[in-house]
C-alpha positions in Angstrom: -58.8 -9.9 60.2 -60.1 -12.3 57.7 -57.4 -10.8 54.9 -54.6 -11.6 57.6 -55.5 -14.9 58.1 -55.8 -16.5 54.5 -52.3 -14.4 53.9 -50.9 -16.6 56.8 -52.6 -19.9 55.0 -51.0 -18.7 51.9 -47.5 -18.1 53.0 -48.0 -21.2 55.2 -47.9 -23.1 52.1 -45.1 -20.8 49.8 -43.1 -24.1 49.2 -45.3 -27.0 48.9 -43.7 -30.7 48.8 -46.0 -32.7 48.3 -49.1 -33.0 46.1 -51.5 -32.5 48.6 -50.1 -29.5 49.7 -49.9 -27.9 46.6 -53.6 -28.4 46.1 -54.3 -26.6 49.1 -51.8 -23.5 48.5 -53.8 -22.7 45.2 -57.4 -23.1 46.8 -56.2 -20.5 49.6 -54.6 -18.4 46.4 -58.0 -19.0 44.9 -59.8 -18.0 47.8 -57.6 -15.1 49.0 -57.5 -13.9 45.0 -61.8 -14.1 44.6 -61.9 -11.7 48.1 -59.5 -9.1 46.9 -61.3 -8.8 43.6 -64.8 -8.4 45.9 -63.0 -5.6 47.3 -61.5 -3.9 44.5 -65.0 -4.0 42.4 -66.4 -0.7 42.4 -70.4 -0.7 43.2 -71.9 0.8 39.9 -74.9 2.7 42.3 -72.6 4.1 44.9 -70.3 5.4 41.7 -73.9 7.1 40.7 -74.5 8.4 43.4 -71.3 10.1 44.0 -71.6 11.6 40.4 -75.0 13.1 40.8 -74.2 14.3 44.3 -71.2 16.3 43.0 -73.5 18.6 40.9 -75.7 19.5 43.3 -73.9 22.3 45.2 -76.8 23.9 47.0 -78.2 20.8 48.6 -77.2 19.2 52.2 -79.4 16.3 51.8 -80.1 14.1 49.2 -82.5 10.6 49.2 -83.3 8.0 46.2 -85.3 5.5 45.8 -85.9 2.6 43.4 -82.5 3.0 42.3 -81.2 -0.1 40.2 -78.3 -0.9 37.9 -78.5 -1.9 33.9 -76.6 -3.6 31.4 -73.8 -1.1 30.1 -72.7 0.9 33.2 -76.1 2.6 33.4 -77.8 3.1 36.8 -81.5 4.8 37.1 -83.7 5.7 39.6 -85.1 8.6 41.3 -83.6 11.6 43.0 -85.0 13.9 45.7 -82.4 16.6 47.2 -83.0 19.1 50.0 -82.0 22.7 50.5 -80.3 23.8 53.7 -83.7 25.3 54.6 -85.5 21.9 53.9 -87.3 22.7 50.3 -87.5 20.3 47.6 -88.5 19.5 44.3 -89.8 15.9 44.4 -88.5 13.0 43.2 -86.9 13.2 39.9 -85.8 10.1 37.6 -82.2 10.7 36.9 -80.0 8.4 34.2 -76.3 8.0 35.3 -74.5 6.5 32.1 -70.9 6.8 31.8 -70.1 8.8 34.5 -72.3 11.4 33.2 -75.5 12.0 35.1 -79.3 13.7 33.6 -81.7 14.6 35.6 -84.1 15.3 32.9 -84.3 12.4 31.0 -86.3 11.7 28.0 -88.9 9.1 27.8 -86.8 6.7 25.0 -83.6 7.4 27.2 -85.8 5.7 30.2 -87.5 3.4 28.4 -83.8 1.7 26.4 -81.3 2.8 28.8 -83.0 1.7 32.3 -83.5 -1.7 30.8 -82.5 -5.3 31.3 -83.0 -5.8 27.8 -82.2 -2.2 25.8 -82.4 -4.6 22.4 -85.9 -5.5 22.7 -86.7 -1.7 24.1 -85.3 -0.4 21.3 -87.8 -2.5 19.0 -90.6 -1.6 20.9 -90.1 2.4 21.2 -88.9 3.1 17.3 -89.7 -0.4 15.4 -86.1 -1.3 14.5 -85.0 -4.8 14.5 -82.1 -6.3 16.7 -78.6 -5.5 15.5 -77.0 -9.1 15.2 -74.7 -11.3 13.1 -78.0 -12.0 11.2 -78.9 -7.6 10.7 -76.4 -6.7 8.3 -78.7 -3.8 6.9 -78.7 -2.5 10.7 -75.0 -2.6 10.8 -74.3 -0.9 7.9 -76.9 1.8 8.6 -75.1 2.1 11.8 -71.8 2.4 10.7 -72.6 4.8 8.0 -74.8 7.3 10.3 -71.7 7.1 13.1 -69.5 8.1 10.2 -71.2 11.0 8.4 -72.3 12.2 12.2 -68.9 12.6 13.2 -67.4 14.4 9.5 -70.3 16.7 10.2 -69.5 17.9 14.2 -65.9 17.8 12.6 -66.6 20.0 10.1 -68.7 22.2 12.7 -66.0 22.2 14.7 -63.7 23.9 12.4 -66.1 26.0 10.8 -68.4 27.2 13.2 -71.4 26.3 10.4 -72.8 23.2 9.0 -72.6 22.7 5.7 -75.4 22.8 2.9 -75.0 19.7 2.2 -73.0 16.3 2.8 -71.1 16.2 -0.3 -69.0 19.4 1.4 -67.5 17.0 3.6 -66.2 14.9 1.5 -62.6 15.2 0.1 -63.0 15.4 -3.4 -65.5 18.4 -2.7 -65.7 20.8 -5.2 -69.5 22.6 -4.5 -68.5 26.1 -4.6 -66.6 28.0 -2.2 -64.9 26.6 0.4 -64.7 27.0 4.2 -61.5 29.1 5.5 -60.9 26.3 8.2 -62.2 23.7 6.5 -59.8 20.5 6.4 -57.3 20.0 3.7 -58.4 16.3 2.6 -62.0 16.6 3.7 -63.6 14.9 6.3 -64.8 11.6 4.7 -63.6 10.1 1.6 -66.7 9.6 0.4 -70.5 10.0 1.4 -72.5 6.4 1.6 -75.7 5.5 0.6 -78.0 3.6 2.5 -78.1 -0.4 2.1 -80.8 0.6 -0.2 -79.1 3.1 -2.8 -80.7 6.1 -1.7 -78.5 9.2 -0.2 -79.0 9.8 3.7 -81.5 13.0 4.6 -80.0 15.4 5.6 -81.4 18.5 7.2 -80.4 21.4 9.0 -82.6 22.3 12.3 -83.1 26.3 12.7 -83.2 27.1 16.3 -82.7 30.6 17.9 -79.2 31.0 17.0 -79.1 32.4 13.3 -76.4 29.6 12.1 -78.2 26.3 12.5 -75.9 24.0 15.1 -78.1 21.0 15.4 -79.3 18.8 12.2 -81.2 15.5 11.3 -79.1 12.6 9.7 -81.6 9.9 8.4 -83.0 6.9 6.1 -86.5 6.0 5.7 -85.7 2.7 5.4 -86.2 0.0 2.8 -89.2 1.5 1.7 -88.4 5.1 1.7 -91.6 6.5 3.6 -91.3 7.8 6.5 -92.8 5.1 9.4 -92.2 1.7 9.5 -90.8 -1.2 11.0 -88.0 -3.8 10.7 -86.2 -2.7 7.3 -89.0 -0.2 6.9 -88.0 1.6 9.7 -86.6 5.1 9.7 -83.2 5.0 11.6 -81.7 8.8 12.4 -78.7 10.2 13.8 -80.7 10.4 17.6 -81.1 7.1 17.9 -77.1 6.6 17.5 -76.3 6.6 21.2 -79.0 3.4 21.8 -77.0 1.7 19.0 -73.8 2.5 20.3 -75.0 1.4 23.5 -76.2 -2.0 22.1 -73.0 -2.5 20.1 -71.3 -1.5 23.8 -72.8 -4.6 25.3 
């Protein structure tokens, strides 16, 4: 009703002639314009909810509570769903970012992602300074982790291993054998140091599978112990996702 009614005001006024008219054609534009983008906004929580509710096949009911939205397209809160026979588990926290839901999030997840300020969070939880025009140490640490994370799942990819160690990725690689599938070129033209001259650790992580699949990518900072804060402070391949989240801001 509303929507027909400023489209009458509008084409009421299609072809002003006078100056007075004209101001009133494009503050009923302006007005008929600011609704129709009300409209098409999509509510970030509703969007959640839809997300975590497709995944949860065996449930007919589902209720939240203190359910909020954050900078970054992340909505948190807390999940309880009900079978058709009325069982539940509780309440649950549950992190929609993305699109992507979890249901079992970690504590630094909570604590940076479900925050008005994911910055200062991320200070507090691992002791690392705020990435600005001012932290060009962070940035660079940043921008090297993001690329020597993504030669390595690359090279993972393709070769269903990890390798020994970073210098295999690069393309002027010449450590021993090489890889059946492993990329003609490389997959980095050459492996960075941290701001401070030092190589990046780099470790493989043994789990049950006899090929290690998961690893550690790190610096221990200016100081090169492990612990620390501001330039001190270790800075690892996990914590990639809360700088890319920060960056994403």
């Amino acid at each position: 009703m509303l929507l027909s009614w400023l489209f009458e005001r509008v084409n009421h006024y299609n072809k002003p002639t006078t100056i007075t008219e004209v101001v009133t054609l494009l503050k009923w534009t302006l007005t008929l314009g600011g609704i129709l983008l009300m409209f098409g906004c999509a509510d970030p929580i509703e969007d959640a909810k839809k997300t975590l509710e497709t995944g949860l096949f065996q449930n007919i009911e589902v209720e939240y509570r203190n359910i909020q939205s954050f900078p970054g397209d992340v909505v948190c809160g807390e999940i309880n769903s009900f079978d058709r026979w009325g069982n539940s588990p509780g309440y649950k926290r549950f992190i929609v970012r993305a699109d992507r839901a979890s249901l079992v999030p970690v504590e630094n997840d909570w604590e940076i992602f479900c925050s008005e300020d994911p910055t200062a969070a991320l200070q507090a939880r691992f002791g690392i300074d705020p990435m600005n025009g001012k932290n060009s140490t962070l940035q660079t640490v940043h921008r090297h982790l993001s690329e020597l994370d993504f030669a390595l799942r690359q090279y993972l990819t393709d070769n269903a291993a990890l390798p020994l160690t970073t210098q295999e990725l690069a393309s002027a690689s010449t450590t021993g054998p090489q890889p059946k599938n492993r990329k003609e070129g490389g997959y980095i033209d050459k492996i960075p140091e941290d701001p401070w001259g030092r190589p990046y650790h780099y470790e493989k992580l043994r789990r049950l599978h006899p090929a290690p699949k998961t690893y550690k990518l790190y610096t221990l900072g200016r100081d090169g112990v492990a612990g620390g804060t501001g330039e001190d402070a270790d800075i690892g391949n996990w914590q990639l996702k809360y700088l890319d989240h920060i960056v994403s801001l």
